[in-house]
C-alpha positions as CSV (number, residue, x, y, z in Angstrom):
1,X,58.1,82.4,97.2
2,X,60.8,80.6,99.4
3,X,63.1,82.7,101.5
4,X,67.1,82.2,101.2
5,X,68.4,82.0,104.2
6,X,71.6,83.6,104.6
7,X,74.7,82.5,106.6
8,X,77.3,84.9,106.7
9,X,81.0,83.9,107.6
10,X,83.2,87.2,108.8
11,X,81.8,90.8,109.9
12,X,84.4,93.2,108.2
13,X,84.7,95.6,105.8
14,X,83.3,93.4,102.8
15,X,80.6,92.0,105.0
16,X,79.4,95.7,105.1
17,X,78.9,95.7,101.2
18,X,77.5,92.5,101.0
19,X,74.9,93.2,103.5
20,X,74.0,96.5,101.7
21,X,73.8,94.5,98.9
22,X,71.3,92.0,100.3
23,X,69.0,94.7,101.9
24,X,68.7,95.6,97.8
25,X,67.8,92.3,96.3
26,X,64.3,92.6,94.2
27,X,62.3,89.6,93.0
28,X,64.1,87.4,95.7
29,X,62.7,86.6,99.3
30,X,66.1,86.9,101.3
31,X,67.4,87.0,105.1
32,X,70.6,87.4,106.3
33,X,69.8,85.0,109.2
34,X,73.2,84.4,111.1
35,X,76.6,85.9,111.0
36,X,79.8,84.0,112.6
37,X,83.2,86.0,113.7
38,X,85.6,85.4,116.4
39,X,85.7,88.8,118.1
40,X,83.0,90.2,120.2
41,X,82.6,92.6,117.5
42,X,80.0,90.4,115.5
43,X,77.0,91.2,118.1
44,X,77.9,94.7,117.1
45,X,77.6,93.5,113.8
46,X,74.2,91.8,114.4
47,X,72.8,94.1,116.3
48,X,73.4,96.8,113.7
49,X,72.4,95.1,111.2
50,X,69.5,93.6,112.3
51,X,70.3,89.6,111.9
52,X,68.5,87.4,114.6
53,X,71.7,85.2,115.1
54,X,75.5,86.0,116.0
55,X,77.9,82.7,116.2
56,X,80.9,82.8,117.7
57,X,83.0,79.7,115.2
58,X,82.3,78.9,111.4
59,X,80.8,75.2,112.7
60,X,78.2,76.4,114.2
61,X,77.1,78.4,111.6
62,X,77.2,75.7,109.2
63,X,75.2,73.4,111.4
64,X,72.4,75.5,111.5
65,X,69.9,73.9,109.3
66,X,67.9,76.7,108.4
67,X,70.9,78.6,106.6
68,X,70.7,77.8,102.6
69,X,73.7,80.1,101.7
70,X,77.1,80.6,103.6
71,X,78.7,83.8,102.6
72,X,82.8,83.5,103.0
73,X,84.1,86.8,104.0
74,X,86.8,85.9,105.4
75,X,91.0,85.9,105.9
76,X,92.1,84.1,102.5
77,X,93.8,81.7,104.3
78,X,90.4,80.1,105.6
79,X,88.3,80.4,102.7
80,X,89.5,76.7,100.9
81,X,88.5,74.9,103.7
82,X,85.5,76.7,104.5
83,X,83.9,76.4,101.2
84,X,84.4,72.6,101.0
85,X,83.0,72.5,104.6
86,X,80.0,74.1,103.8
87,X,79.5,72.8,100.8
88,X,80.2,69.1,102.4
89,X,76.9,70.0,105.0
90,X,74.6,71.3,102.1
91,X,74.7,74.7,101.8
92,X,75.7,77.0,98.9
93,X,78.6,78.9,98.9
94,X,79.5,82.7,97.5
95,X,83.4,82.8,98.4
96,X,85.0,86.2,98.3
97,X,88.4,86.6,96.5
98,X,90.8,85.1,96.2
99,X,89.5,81.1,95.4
100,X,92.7,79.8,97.2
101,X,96.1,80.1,97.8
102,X,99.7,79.3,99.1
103,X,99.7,80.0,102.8
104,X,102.4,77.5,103.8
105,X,103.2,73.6,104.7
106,X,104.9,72.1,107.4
107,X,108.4,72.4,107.1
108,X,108.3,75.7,105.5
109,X,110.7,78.3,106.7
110,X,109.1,81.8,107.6
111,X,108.2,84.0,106.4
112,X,107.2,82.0,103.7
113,X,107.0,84.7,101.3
114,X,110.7,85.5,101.4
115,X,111.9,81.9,101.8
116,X,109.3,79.3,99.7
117,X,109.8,78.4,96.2
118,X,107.3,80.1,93.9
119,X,107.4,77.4,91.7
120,X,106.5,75.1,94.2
121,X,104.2,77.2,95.8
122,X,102.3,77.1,92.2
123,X,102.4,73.3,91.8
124,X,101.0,72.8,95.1
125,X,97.8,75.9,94.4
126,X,97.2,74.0,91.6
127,X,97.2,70.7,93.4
128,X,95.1,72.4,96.2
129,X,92.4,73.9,94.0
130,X,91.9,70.8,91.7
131,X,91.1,69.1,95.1
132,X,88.4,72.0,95.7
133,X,87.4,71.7,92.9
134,X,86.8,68.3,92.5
135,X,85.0,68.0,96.4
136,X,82.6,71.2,95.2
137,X,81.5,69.1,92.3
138,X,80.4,66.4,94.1
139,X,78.2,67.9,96.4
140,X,76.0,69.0,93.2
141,X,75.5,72.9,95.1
142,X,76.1,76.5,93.9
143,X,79.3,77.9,94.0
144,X,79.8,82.1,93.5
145,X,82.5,83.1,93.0
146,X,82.7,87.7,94.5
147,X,84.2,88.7,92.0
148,X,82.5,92.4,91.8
149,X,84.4,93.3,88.4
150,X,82.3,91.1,86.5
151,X,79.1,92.8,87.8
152,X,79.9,96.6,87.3
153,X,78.2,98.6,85.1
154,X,81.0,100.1,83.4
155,X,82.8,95.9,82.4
156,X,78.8,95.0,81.8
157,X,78.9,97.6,79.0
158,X,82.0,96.8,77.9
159,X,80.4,92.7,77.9
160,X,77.4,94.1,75.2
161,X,79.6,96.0,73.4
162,X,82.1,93.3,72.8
163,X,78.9,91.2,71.8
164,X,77.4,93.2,69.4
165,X,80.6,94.2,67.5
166,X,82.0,90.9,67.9
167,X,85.4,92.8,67.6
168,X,89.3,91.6,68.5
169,X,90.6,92.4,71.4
170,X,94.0,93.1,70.8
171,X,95.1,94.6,73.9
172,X,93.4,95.3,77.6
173,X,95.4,96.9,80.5
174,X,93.5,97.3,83.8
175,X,94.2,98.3,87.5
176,X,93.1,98.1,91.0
177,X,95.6,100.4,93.6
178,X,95.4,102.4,96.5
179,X,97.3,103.9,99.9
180,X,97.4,100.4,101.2
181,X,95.3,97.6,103.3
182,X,94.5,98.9,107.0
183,X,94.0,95.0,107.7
184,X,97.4,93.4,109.5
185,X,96.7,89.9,107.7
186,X,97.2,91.6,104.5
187,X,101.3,92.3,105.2
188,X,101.8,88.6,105.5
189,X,102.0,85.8,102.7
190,X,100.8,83.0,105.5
191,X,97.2,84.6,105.8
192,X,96.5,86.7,102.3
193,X,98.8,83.9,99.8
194,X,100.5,87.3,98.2
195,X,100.7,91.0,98.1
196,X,98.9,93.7,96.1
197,X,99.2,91.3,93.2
198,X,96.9,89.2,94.1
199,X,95.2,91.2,96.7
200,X,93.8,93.8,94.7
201,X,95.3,93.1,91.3
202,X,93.1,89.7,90.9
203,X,89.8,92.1,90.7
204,X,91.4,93.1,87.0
205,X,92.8,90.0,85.9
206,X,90.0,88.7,86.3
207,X,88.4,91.2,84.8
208,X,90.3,90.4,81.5
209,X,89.9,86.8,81.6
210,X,86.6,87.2,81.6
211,X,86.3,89.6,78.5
212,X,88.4,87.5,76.7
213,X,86.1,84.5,76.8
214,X,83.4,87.0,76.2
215,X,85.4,88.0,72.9
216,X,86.2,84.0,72.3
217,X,82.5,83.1,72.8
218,X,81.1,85.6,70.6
219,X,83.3,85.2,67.9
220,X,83.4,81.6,68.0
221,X,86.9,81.1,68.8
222,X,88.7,78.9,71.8
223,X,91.2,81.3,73.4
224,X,93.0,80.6,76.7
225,X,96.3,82.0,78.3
226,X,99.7,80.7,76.4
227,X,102.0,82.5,79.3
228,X,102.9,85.2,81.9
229,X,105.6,87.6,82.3
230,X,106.0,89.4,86.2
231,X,107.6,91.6,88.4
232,X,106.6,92.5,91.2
233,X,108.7,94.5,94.8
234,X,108.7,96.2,97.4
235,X,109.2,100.3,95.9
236,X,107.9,102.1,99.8
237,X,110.8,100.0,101.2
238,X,113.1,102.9,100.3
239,X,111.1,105.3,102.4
240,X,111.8,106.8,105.9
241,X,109.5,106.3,109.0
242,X,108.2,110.0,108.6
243,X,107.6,109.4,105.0
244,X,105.2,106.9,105.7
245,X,102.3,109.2,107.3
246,X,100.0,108.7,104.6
247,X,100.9,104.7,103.1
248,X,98.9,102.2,105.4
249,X,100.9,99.3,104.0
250,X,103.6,98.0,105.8
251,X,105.0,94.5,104.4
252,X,106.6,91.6,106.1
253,X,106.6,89.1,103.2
254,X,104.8,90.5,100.4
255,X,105.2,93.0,97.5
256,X,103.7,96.6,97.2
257,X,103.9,96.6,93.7
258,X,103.2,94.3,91.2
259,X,103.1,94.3,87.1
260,X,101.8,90.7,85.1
261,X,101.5,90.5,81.6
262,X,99.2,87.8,80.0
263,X,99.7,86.6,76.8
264,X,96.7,84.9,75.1
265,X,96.7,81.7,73.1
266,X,95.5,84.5,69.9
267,X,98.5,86.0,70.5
268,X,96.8,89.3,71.5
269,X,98.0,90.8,75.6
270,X,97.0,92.3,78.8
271,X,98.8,93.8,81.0
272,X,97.5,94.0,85.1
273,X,99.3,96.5,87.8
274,X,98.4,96.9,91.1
275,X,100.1,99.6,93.9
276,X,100.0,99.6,97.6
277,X,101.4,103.1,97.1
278,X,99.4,105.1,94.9
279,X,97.4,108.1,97.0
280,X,94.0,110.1,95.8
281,X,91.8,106.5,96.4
282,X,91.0,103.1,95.1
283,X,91.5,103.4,90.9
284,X,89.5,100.3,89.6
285,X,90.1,100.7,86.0
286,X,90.1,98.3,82.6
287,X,90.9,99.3,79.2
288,X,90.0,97.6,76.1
289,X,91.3,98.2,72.6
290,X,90.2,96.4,69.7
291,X,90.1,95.7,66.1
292,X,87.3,98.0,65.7
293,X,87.8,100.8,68.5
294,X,88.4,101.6,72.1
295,X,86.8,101.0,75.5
296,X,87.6,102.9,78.6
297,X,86.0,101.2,81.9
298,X,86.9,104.2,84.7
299,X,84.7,102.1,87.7
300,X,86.9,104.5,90.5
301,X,87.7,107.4,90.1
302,X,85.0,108.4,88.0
303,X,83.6,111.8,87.2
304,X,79.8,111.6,88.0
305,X,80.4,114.2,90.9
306,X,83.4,116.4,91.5
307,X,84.2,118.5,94.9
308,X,86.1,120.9,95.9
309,X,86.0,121.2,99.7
310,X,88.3,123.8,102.4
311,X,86.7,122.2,105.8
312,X,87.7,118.1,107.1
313,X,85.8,119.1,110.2
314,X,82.5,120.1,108.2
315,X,83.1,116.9,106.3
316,X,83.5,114.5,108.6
317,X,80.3,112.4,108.5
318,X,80.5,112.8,104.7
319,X,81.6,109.8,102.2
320,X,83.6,110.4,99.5
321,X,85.2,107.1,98.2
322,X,87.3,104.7,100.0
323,X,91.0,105.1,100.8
324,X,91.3,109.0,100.1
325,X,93.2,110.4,103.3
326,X,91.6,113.4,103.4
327,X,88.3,115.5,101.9
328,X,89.2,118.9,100.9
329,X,90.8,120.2,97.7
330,X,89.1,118.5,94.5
331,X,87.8,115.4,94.9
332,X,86.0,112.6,92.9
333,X,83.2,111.9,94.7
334,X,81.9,108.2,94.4
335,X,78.0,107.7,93.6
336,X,76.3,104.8,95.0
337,X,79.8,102.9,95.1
338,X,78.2,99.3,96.0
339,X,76.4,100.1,92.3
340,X,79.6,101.4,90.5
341,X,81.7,98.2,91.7
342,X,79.1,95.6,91.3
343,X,78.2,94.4,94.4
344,X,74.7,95.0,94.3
345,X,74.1,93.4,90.6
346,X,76.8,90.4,92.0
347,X,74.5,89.3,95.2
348,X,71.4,90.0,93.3
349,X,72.8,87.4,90.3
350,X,74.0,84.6,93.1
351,X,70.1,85.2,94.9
352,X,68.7,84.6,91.5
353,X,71.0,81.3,90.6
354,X,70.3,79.9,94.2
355,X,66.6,80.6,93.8
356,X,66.5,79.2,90.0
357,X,69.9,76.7,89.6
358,X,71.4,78.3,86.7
359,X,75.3,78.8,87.2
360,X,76.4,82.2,88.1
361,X,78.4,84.9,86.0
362,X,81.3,84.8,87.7
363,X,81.6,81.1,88.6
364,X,84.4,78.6,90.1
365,X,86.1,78.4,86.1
366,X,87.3,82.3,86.9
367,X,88.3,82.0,90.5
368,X,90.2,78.5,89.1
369,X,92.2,80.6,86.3
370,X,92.8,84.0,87.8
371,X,94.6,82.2,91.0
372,X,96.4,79.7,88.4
373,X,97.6,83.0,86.3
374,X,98.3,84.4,89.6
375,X,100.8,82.3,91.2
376,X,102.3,81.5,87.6
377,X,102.9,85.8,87.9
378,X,104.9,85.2,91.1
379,X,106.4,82.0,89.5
380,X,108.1,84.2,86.4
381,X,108.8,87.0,88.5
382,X,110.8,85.0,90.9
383,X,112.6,83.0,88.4
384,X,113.4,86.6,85.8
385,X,111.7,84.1,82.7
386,X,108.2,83.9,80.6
387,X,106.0,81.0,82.4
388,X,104.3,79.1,79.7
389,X,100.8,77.7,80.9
């Protein structure tokens, strides 16, 4: 069987679940071979992790001509240009979220986030991505699109019961929120292209797109998005210094709170919130109502295992779930969390399309329309009015 070679682009947090996730690819011969960062931190990385090669720039990476795959886990900013560069060399790319973004033009005043045009920053994503688009389809390789939504187990049940009921959706309303991003690029619009909106609250947006064209496809019916209502703000502004103990999230140009409503060419809705203020850990959640009954996708917090703990110091080699501040008093307890999120199922789909050619679950289509439905989010919100698409 031939190996795929990996080439992985960033050494943070994410590239700690995708690399778990590789270690636990079956009926695929992979190797991460080469990781690229910046920092001094990615020999760390490499040591740690056992990959042969540590690069300090992206062009080397990409010019090493034993690497099949680049993995982009990087800054948003960086990931448009990266994917067409290593697309442009040969290599497949699996791009983590989001696709693209605005992250300002010359002439822009800063920050751009209080001060650019969200209409304009929407005409020119659009511009921008059709442009990715069209260079990825020329070089004839595999784009993956990170989206771990699609891939975990709780929206992959929700996928076959959809099927086999072939029901209406009428309604879905999902969530991603925590305390707050520990990373600094994610308080400013130039290097993340938003706040929790599309930061976090792309995971469930794209989450419904997806089920929709789930729905569409297996009742035979051609439904897209007719228009977007938004709000979105800045609700921890109001808080003091010494209120802020617990709240990582400290924005320049971007929101802490967003709400977008989607309302589907069928007429039926969803609804997508995200929070960089809501404590007690990450909640990744999707409901689904339909014609025929009621789906409830709890991905975190979930109740597989509960705690209740008096001793941090005991504790303090112990996972629980990501973003909770603390470990004592009851707790939901996260099993195998690269499972319950997707990312093991999501890199063991992309080995499987790179090793046979068939087009991946969550493909460049999604990352195209949940950025577009994005930015026309900030668009409405901006300009108080319903964005027709």
């Amino acid at each position: 069987m031939t190996k795929i070679r990996i080439g992985l682009a960033g050494c943070g947090f994410v590239s700690e679940l995708h690399m778990h996730a590789y270690r636990r690819v079956y009926g695929v011969n992979v190797e991460v071979k080469a990781v690229a960062a910046r920092g001094d931190h990615v020999v760390e990385f490499a040591r740690r992790h056992h990959i042969p090669t540590a690069y300090r720039s992206f062009g080397d990476l990409i010019a090493d001509r034993e690497i099949d795959v680049v993995d982009i886990c990087t800054p948003p900013n960086l990931h448009a240009s990266m994917i067409v560069e290593a697309m442009q060399v040969g290599k497949h790319v699996i791009c983590e979220k989001p696709f693209s973004g605005y992250f300002g033009h010359d002439g822009d005043r800063a920050p751009i986030g209080r001060h650019v045009p969200k209409a304009r920053m929407y005409q020119r994503v659009l511009e921008e991505m059709e442009a990715t688009r069209a260079a990825i389809n020329r070089t004839g390789k595999l784009f993956m699109y990170a989206e771990d939504w699609i891939y975990a187990p709780a929206v992959t049940k929700t996928v076959e019961m959809l099927k086999a009921t072939k029901d209406k959706i009428l309604f879905m309303k999902g969530e991603e929120s925590h305390s707050g991003s520990h990373a600094a690029h994610a308080a400013q619009w130039a290097m993340t292209g938003g706040g929790s909106l599309i930061r976090m609250g792309c995971h469930p947006l794209s989450a419904v797109l997806y089920l929709k064209q789930v729905e569409a496809k297996a009742r035979g019916e051609t439904i897209g998005v007719a228009s977007v209502i938004c709000d979105v703000g800045n609700v921890a502004a109001c808080l003091r210094p010494e209120e802020r103990t617990v709240l990582k999230a400290n924005p320049v140009d971007v929101e802490d709170w967003g709400m977008l409503s989607v309302t589907f060419s069928d007429g039926t809705k969803a609804a997508v919130f995200s929070g960089d203020m809501i404590l007690g850990g990450v909640r990744n959640l999707i409901e689904t109502h339909t014609s025929g009954g009621a789906l409830y996708a709890n991905i975190t917090p979930n109740t597989h295992m509960m705690s209740y703990q008096t001793s941090e110091e005991k504790l303090a080699n112990v996972y629980i779930t990501e973003k909770v501040d603390r470990k004592t008093g009851w707790q939901y307890v996260c099993l195998e969390e690269e499972w319950t999120r997707g990312y093991l199922q999501e890199i063991q789909d992309f080995m499987e399309c790179v090793a046979t050619g068939r087009q991946p679950l969550s493909d460049l289509a999604l990352a195209f329309e949940t950025i577009k439905v994005n930015y026309a989010g900030y668009w409405a919100a901006e300009e108080g009015r319903r964005v027709t698409l």
